[in-house]
N, C-alpha and C positions, 0 to 999 in steps of 0.2 A: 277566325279569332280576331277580335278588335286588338289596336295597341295598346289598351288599357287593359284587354284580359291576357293579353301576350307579358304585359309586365308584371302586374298579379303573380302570372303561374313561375315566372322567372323570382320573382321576389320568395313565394312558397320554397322553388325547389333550390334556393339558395342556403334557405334558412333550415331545409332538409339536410344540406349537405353540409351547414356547419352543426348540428347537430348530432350527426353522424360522426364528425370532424371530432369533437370533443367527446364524446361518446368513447371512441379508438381510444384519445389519448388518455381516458379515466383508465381502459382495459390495459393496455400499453403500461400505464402507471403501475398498476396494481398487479402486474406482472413482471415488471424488474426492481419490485423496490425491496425482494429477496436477494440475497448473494446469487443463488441459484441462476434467478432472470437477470442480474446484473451481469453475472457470469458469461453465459449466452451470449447475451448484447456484447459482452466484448470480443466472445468468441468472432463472432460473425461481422463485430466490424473491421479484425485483423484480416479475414477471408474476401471478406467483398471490398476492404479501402486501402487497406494493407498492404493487399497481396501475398499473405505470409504463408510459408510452406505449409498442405497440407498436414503434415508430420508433426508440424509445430503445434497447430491449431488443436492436432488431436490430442496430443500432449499435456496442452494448457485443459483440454475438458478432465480428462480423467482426473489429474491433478484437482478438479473443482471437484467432481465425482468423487472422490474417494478420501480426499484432504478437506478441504476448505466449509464445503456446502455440509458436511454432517456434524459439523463441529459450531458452525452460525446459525445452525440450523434451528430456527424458531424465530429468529431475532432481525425484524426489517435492515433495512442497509443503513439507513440512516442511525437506528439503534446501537451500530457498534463503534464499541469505545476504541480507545489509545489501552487503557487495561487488556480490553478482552482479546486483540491483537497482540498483548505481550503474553497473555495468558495462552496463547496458543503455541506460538513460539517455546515456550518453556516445556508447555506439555510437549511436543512435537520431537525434545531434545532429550527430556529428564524424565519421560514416563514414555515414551514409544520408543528413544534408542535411537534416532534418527540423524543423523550426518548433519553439523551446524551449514553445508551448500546445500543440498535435500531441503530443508527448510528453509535458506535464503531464497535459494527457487519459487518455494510456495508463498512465501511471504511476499516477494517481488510481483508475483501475480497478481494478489491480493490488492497493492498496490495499484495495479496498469487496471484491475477490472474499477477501482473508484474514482481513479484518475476520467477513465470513459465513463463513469457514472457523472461526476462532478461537470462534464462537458457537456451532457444531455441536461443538466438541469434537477436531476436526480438527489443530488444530495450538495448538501456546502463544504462540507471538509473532508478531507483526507484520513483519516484517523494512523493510517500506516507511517506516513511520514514523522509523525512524533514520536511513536512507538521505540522505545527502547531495543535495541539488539542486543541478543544475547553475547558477550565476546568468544570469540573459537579461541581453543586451544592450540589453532595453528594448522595451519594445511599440512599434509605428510608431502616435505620438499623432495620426498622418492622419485625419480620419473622410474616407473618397473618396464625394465625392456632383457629380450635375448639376445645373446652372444651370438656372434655366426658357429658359433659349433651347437651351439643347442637349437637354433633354426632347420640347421642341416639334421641334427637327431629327429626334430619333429617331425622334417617332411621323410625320414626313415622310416617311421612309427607310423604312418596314417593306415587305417585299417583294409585288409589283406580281400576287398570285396572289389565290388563293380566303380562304385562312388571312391573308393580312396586315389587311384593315380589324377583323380581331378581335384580332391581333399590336397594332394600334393604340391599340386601344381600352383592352387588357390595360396596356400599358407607362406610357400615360396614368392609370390607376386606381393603380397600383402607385405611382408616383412622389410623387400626388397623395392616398394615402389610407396608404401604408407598409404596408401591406399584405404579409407574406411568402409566396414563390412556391407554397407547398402551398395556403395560405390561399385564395388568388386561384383555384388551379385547382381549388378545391371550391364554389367562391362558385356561391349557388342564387341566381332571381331572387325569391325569398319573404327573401334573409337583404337586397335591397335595399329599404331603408323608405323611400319616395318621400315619402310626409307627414311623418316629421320630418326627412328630409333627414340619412339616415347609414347605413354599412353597418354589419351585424350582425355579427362574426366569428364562428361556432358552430363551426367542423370545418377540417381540412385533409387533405388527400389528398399521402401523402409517401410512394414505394418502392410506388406500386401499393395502397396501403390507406388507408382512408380511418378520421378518428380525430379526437380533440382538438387543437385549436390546441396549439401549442410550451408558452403560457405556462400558467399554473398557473390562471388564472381563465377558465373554462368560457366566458367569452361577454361579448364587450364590442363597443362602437359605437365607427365613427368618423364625423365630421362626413364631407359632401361637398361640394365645392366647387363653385359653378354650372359651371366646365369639366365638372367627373365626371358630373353628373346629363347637362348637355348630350348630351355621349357617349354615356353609356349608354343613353339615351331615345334616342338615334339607332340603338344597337346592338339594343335592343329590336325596334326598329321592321324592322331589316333580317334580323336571325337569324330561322330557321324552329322555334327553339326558344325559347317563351315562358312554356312552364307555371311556376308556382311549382318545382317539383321540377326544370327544367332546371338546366344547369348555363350561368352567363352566357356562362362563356368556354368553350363547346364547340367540339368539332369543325364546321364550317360545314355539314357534309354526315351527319357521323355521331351528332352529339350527346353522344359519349363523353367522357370526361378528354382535357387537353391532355395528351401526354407530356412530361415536365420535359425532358426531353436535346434534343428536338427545340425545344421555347420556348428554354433557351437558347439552343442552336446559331442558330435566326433573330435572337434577341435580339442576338448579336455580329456576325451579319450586317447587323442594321440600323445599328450603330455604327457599323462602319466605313463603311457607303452614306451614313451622314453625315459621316463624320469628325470622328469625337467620340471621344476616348480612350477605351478600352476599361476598364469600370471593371464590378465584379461587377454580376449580376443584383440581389442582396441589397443593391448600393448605392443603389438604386432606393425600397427604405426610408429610404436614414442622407438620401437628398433633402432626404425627406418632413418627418422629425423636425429635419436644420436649420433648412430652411426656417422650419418651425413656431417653432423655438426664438429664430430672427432675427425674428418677430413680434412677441414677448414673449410665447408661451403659457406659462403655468407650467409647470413642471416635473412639479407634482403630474399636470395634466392631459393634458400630452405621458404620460408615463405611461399613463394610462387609454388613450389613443388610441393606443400602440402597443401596449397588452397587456404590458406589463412587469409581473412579480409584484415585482420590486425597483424602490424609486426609484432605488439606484446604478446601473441598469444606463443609467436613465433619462438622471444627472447627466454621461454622456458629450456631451450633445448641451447643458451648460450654457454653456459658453463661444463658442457662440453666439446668445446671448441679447446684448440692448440693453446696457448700461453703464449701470445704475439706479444708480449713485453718480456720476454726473456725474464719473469717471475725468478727464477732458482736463482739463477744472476746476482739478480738485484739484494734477494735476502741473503745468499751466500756472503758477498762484500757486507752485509749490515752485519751480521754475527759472526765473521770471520776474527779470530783472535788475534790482536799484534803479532804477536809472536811466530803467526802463520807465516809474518812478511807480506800482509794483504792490506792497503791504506781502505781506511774505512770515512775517509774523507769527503768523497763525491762517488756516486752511482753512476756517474756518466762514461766513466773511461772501461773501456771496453780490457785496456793492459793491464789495471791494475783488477783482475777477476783474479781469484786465488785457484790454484790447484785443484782438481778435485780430489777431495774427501781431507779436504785443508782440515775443514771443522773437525772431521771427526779425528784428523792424527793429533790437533792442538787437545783435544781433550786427554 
C-alpha cells in the first residue's frame, strides 16, 4: 500500500468511526431521554463512580420500578414539569396513604436521577428543585424502644424449637449492643474480641448479599456487656459451628445466613408469647442507644458505638440523657413561693434551693 492509499484508507475508517460514534450517541440519547433510561444511567453511575452500597443501589432501582417510572411513564425527561412533580407528591401522600419521608425519599431520587441527567447533557433544568413540598404534619418525636424487663420477656418467649436458643441469643445481642439486623446476621465469631470485650462491626448481609455496614465508616466496636459475653460463651459452647469464619447466628443445622423475613416473622412471634407490644425489629437498636444515653454516655461515644457517620443522627437519643444542669433546681428556686422561705433572686446559689416538696406544702 502506497502513502497515499495508506492515508485514504485511514481517512475512510476515521469517518467510519465517527459515524459509528454518533450513531451510539443518537441510540444512547434515545434511550435515557425516559425517566426509566435516566434512571438506570444514574443507577450505574452510583455503582461504577460512586462506589455506593450495593443495597442502596438496589433500593434506588425498585423505588424507580415500582414509584417513579409508572407514574412518568409516557412523558420524555425533558417533558416533566415542576406541576407534574408536585402532582406526584400529592398523589403519593392523599391517594396512596404514603408517609410524607416515603415520598421525600422518592422525590429526592427524582432529584439526584435529573441532577445526572442535566450533567450528561440530557436535559436543562431540574424541574424537582422548584417543586413545591408538601408540608409534614410532623415526625412522630417517639423513639419506640424495650424496657430491660420486657427484653428479658422476649428472649423468654423465643419459640420452644431447634432455631429458638439462637432466636435468644440474637435478640439479647441486638438489644444489648444496637447492632442492625444485616449486621447481626453477618456477625463471624473472629469479629467477636473476647479480650477486649467488644464486637467488631466489619460487614452486613442485606437482600441475599453480603457487603459494608449501612454507615460510612468501614468498621467500628461496641463494648459488651457481661450478659452478651455470658450468652455468647454459652452460644459458643452449644453451636456446632465455631470456626473463626462461622457465622454466630447460623442456622443450627446448616450454618448458612439467617433469613431476615423468617427472623422477623419469629421475632413478632416471640412478642406476642410475651406480650409485649409489638414494636419494630430495628427498635431493638433505639433500646440499645437510650438505654446508653440514660447512663450518661456521651453522645460523641454513643456515636462511635452505633456507627453513626453524623453526630445528628446520633443527638436523637440526647433527651435521654441525665439533666446535667440540675433542671428541678433551677425551676424549683423559679416557682418556689416567698413564703416557702426560698429567695427567688438568683439560680446560682446552690443554699438558697428550698426544701423539697417546698412547692407543694406552700400550696
Amino acid at each position: 500500500m502506497t502513502r497515499a492509499m495508506a492515508e485514504r484508507a485511514l481517512r475512510d475508517f476515521r469517518a467510519e468511526a465517527e459515524d459509528e460514534a454518533v450513531r451510539r450517541e443518537v441510540v444512547e440519547a434515545s434511550t435515557v431521554v425516559t425517566l426509566e433510561g435516566a434512571g438506570e444511567r444514574h443507577c450505574r453511575h452510583l455503582e461504577t463512580v460512586l462506589n455506593r452500597r450495593p443495597q442502596t443501589v438496589q433500593d434506588y432501582r425498585i423505588i424507580l420500578r415500582l414509584h417513579l417510572v409508572p407514574y412518568f411513564e409516557g412523558k420524555s425527561l425533558d417533558a416533566i414539569t415542576v406541576a407534574d412533580v408536585e402532582a406526584f407528591m400529592h398523589r403519593q401522600i392523599d391517594e396512596k396513604g404514603l408517609a410524607h419521608s416515603t415520598v421525600a425519599n422518592q422525590v429526592n431520587l427524582l432529584h439526584a436521577v435529573f441532577k445526572t441527567a442535566m450533567k450528561a447533557g440530557l436535559v436543562a433544568a431540574n424541574p424537582v428543585t422548584a417543586a413545591d413540598k408538601p408540608r409534614s404534619p410532623g415526625a412522630d418525636a417517639d423513639i419506640r424502644f424495650l424496657t430491660v424487663e420486657e427484653v428479658e420477656a422476649l428472649v423468654r418467649s423465643v419459640a420452644d424449637d431447634d432455631v429458638g436458643p439462637t432466636d435468644a441469643v440474637l435478640f439479647r445481642v441486638a438489644a444489648m449492643t444496637g447492632l442492625r439486623q444485616g449486621e447481626l446476621i453477618a456477625l463471624r465469631w473472629r469479629d467477636v474480641d473476647w479480650a477486649a470485650g467488644v464486637i467488631r462491626v466489619r460487614q452486613a448481609y442485606t437482600r441475599g448479599r453480603l457487603g459494608k455496614p449501612k454507615s460510612r465508616r468501614s468498621e467500628w466496636a461496641v463494648p459488651m456487656a457481661d450478659a452478651v459475653v455470658r450468652t455468647l460463651d454459652e452460644h459458643f459452647k452449644r453451636t456446632r459451628f465455631t470456626g473463626d469464619d462461622d457465622l454466630v447466628f447460623a442456622h443450627p443445622h446448616l450454618g448458612v445466613y439467617y433469613v431476615a423475613s423468617t427472623l422477623l416473622d419469629r421475632y413478632k412471634d416471640a412478642l406476642d408469647r410475651a406480650g409485649v407490644r409489638r414494636v419494630r425489629f430495628h427498635d431493638l437498636r433505639h433500646t440499645f442507644a437510650t438505654t446508653m444515653a440514660a447512663q450518661g454516655v456521651p453522645m460523641r461515644t454513643l456515636q462511635a458505638w452505633m456507627g453513626h457517620a453524623d453526630i445528628q443522627t446520633t443527638m436523637i437519643y440526647a433527651d435521654y440523657a441525665p439533666d446535667a444542669t440540675n433542671g428541678r433546681d433551677w425551676v424549683n428556686r423559679a416557682f418556689s413561693s416567698p413564703a416557702s422561705g426560698a429567695s427567688t433572686s438568683s439560680p446560682n446559689s446552690a443554699s438558697q434551693s428550698p426544701a423539697p416538696g417546698a412547692l407543694v406544702a406552700s400550696r
